[in-house]
N, C-alpha and C positions, 0 to 999 in steps of 0.2 A: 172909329168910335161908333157912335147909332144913330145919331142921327146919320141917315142917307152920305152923304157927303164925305162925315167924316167916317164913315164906317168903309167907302170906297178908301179913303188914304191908308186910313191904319193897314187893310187887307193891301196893300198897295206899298206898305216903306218899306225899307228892306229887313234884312232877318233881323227881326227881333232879335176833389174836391172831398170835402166832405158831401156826399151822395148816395146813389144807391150803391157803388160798388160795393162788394165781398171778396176779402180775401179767404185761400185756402191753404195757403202755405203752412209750413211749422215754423218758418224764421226768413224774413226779408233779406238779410244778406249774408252770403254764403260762411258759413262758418260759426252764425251768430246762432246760440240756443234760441226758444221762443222763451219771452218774456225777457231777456238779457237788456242792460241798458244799452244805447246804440254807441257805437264809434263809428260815426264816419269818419275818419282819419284812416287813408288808404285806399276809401273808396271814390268812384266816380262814373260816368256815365259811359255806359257801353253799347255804345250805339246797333241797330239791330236793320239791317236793310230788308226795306220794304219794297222796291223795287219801283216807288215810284215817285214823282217830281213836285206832287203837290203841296200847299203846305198845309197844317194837321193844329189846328188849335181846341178841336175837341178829344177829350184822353177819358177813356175811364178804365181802372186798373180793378181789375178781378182779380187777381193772384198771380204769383211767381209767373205762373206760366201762361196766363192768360189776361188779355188788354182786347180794349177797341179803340178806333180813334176816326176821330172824322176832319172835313176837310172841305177844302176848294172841290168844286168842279165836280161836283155832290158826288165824293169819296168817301165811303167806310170801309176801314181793314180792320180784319178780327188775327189775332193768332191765338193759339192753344198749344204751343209749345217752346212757349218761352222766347220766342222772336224771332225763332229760326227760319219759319214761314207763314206767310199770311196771305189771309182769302182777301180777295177781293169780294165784298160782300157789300156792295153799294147799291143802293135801290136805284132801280133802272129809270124813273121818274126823276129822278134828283141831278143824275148826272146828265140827261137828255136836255135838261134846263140849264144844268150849268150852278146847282145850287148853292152858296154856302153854307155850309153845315159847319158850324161854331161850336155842337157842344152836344155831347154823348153820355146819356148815365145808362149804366150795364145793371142789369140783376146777377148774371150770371154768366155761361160764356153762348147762353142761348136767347137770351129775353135782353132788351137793348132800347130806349127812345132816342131819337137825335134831332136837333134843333137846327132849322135853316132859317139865315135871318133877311132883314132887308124889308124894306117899306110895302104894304100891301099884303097881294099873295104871294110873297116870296119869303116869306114867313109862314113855316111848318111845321110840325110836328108829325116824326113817322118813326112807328112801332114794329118791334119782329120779337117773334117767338119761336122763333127756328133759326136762330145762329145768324140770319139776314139773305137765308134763302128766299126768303118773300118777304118783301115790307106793306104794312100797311098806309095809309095816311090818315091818321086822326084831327087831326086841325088842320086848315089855312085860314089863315087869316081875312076876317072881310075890309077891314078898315083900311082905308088909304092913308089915314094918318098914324096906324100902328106899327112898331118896328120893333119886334122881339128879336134877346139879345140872349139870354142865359137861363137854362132850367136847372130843376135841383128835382131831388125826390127825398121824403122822410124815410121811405120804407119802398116793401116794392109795390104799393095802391099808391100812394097818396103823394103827389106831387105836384110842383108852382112851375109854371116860366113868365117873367116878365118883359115890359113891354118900355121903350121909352114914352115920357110923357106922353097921355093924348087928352085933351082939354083941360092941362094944366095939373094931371095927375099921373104918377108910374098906374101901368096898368097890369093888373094880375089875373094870370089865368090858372084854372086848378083843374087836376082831377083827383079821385077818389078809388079809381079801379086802375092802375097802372098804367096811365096814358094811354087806354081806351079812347075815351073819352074826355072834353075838357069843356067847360065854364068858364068865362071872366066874372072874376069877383067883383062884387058893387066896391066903389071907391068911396061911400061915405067915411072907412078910415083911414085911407093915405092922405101922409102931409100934402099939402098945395109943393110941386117942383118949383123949384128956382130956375131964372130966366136962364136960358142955355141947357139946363141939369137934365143929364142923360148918362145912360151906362154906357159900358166897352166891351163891344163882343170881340174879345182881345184872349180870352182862354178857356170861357165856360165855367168861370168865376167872379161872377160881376152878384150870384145870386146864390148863396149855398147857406145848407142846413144845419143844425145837430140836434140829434135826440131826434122826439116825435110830433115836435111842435114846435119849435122855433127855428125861425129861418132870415137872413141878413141880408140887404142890396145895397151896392156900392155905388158911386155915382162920382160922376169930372163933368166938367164943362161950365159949370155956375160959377158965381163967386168964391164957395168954399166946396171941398168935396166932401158929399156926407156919408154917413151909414145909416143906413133906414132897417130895424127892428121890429119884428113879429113875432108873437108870443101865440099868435092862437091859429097859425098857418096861414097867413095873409089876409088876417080877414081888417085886423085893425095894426096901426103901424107906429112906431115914435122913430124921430130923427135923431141925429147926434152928429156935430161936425168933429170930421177927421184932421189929424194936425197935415195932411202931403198936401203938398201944394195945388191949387187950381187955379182959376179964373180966364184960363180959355181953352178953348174945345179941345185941345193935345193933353191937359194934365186933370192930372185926379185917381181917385183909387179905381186899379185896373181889375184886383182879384182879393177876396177877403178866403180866407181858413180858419174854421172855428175850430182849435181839440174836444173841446165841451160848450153847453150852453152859456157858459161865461167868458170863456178863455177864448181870445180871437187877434189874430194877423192882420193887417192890411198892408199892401203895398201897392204900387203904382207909381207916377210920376208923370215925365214929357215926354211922350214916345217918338217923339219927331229928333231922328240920328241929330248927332251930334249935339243936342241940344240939353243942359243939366237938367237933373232931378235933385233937388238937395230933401232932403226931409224924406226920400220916397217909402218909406217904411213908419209905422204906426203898431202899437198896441192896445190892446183893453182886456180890464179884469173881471168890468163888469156887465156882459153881455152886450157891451157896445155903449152903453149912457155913456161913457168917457174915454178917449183915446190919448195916447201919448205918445210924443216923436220916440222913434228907436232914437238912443245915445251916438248908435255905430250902425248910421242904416247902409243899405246897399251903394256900391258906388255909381250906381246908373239905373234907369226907368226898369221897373218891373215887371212883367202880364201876369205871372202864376205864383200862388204859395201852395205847398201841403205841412202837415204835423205829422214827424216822423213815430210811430207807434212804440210804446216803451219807456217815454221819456214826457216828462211834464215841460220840457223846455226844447228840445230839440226840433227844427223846423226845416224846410228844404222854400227860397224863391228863385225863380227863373225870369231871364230874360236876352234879349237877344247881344248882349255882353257877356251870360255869363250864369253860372249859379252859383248861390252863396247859403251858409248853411248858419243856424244861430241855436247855441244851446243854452240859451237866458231868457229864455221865453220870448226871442224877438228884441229883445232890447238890443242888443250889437250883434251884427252879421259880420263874416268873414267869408273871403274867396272860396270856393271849394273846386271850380276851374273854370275857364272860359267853354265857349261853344253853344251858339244859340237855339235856344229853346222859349215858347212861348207859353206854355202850360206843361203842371207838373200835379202827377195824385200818386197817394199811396195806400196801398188798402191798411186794415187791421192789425195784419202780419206782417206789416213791415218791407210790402212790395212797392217800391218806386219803380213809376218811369215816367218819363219825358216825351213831349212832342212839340214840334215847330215846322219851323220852312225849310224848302227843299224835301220832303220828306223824311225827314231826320225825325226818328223815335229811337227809345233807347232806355236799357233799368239800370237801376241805381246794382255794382258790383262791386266785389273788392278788388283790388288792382295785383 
């Protein structure tokens, strides 16, 4: 999770956005016109060797043929041709330290921020503008008590990553020029946290946008798990408890997906193996003020949701049981197949893919 401790376990069990990405495809999966309503039925994940062992809980999907994803052991692979091969493009700083990198939003398949989390300076923020021929580092972090978990961006300027609690409130950081640069916003409008309440840098979903100005943070470890709401890009916040289960450090919602500024996912659960999630799935109609248990949630802990493009009800969650797919806006999920994955996005067009442990990445295909 984020706090220090439990962010060692989560990166530590066993196998387990809405963003900046752009897609450029004509049609997500092969054979589908663009704009076609979706049938996954036939489809599933085809996994794509990257040739390495680490595991990958940051994904951002640019197009059919183009992703990034980041990782353990301050790892980032890019491909540009559909997964047949990928650069090692990991900033040489990141991995010398050994970074986690939790979480990647792509502009394109050249322009890239990624987030390394953990207490102190081990929380980062580092930019490229050349594919990840050279990285910059725009932020570390100075506070010993901050622990950033998850960024998002509205557009390719203006983007948040946030922080678990530090004196009693989530902390937000922004920029304005596409992760140039960054500022922590004044916290006179975030709710006061609940004792324990912290996100999950569990997929690079703990903190996502839609539109140009509203943007959602999830939260486990309190007594209930909430969704925390912003309308004017973090500047002021409203809460709403979610119906998944929490009240200690293992459960809560792990990754939210908005389709629109209204329409939004949550899932999450008890990521510690063998242990239930019952309720671990959640909806809302109305930009998060109220959520609802799914009827027919997932059968196990969730890290990642996307909104498959085309469809007002069709969704894609992952987790390390399994992915499941739901075309009722979230209300009942069903199997779509086993094999673990920790985060899952898809662009515009209809390009899924997946990433997890062991280095396992992979797009959504027809069989």
């Amino acid at each position: 999770m984020c706090a220090a401790a439990l962010a060692v376990a989560v990166a530590a069990a066993p196998a387990q956005a809405a963003g900046a990405s752009a897609g450029a495809s004509a049609a997500g999966i092969p054979g589908e016109p663009a704009g076609a309503l979706p049938d996954l039925r036939g489809t599933g994940w085809a996994l794509k060797d990257t040739g390495k062992g680490v595991r990958f809980r940051g994904l951002a999907a640019v197009s059919r043929s183009t992703a990034w994803v980041a990782g353990s052991k301050g790892t980032v692979l890019r491909t540009v041709d559909g997964g047949r091969s990928w650069s090692d493009v990991s900033p040489p700083g990141a991995v010398a330290e050994g970074l986690e990198l939790r979480d990647v939003e792509a502009f394109d398949a050249r322009r890239a921020v990624a987030l390394s989390i953990g207490e102190g300076e081990a929380s980062r923020v580092l930019r490229t503008e050349d594919g990840g021929a050279t990285w910059t580092e725009t932020f570390r972090n100075p506070d010993p008590h901050a622990f950033y978990d998850c960024l998002t961006f509205f557009d390719s300027r203006h983007g948040l990553a946030m922080s678990d609690p530090v004196d009693g409130k989530f902390r937000i950081l922004s920029t304005d020029d596409g992760g140039r640069s960054w500022e922590v916003l004044p916290s006179a409008g975030m709710p006061d946290a609940l004792p324990g309440e912290a996100g999950f840098a569990a997929s690079g979903q703990c903190l996502v946008s839609a539109g140009p100005r509203d943007v959602w943070l999830a939260t486990g470890g309190g007594a209930v798990a909430r969704v925390l709401h912003s309308a004017d890009r973090g500047r002021t916040w409203r809460f709403a408890d979610s119906t998944v289960p929490a009240g200690d450090p293992a459960k809560g919602v792990f990754a939210l997906a908005f389709r629109d500024r209204t329409t939004g996912l949550a899932v999450g659960g008890d990521y510690r193996t063998g242990e239930a999630s019952p309720r671990a799935a959640a909806v809302s109609s109305d930009a998060g003020r109220t959520w609802s248990p799914a009827t027919t949630p997932p059968p196990a802990y969730r890290s990642g949701a996307a909104w498959y493009p085309y469809s007002r009800g069709t969704a894609l969650a992952v987790g390390p049981t399994g992915t499941d797919v739901t075309t009722d806006g979230g209300r009942s999920w069903h199997a779509l197949e086993t094999g673990s994955f920790d985060t899952v996005d898809c662009t515009p067009h209809g390009d899924c893919w997946a990433a997890g442990e062991k280095g396992r990445v992979a797009r959504l295909e027809r069989r």
